[in-house]
C-alpha positions in Angstrom: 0.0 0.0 0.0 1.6 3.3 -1.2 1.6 6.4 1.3 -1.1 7.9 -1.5 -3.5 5.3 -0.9 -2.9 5.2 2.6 -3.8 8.8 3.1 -6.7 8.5 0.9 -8.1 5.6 3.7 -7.1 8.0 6.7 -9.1 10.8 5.0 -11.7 8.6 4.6 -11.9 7.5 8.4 -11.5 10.8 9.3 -14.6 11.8 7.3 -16.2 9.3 8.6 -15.7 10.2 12.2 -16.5 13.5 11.7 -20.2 12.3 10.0 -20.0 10.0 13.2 -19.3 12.6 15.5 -22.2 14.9 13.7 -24.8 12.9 14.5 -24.2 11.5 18.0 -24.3 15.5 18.7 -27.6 16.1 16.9 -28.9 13.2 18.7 -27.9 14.5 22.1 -29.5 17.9 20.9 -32.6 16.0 20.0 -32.7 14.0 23.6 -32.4 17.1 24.9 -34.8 18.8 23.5 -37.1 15.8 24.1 -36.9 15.6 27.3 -39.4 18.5 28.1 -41.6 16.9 25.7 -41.4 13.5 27.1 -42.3 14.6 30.7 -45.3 16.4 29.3 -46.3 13.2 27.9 -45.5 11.3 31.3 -47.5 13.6 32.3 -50.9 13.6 30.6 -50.0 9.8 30.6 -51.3 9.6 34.5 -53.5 12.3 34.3 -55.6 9.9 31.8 -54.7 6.5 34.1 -56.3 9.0 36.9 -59.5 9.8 35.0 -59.4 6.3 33.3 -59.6 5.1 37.2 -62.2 7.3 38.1 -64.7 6.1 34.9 -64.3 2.9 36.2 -65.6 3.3 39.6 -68.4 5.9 38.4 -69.6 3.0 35.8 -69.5 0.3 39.0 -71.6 2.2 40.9 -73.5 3.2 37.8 -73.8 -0.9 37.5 -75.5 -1.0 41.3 -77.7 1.7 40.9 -79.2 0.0 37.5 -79.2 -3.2 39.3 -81.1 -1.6 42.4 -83.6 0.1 39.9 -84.5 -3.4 38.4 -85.1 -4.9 41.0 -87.9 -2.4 42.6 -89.4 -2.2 39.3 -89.9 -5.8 39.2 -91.2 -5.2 42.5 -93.6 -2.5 41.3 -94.4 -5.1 38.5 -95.7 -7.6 40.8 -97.2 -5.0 43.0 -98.9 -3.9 40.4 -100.2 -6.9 39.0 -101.6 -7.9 42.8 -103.7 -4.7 43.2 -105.1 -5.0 39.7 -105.7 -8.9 40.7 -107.3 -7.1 44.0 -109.1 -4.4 41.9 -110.8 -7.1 39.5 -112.0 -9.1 42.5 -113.7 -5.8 44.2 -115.0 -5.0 41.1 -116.5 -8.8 40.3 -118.4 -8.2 43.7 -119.5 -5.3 43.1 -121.2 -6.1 39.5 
């Protein structure tokens, strides 16, 4: 290998440490810059698991209030179908 072509390969590494070097600093700029970003994100991430948490507990107890209601109108149902049972006998008496 002459001393030409063995500058040409140094240049070349050099080059390419210099591209090398370029970009590990861009990167660093961009995780820099990112990090503001990434806490906002972190951020809104457990504000939602918060408000995610609370749905879930309104719609249990949403579940046990329907389930309560359903049960008194089958209640009402059967009350309802004794007095008219009660009504038709008063009224049978009565005719």
């Amino acid at each position: 290998m002459t001393n030409e072509e063995m500058q040409r390969k140094m240049e070349f590494i050099v080059e390419h440490q210099a591209h090398f070097a370029a970009s590990i600093q861009r990167m660093d700029e961009e995780r820099v810059r990112d990090r503001a970003r990434v806490a906002r994100l972190e951020e809104s991430f457990q504000t939602l698991v918060a408000l995610a948490e609370v749905a879930d507990e309104r719609l249990d107890k949403f579940d046990s209030i329907t389930q309560s209601l359903e049960e008194s109108v089958k209640r009402l149902v059967v009350l309802s179908e004794t007095t008219d049972k009660r009504l038709a006998r008063l009224e049978s008496r009565n005719n």
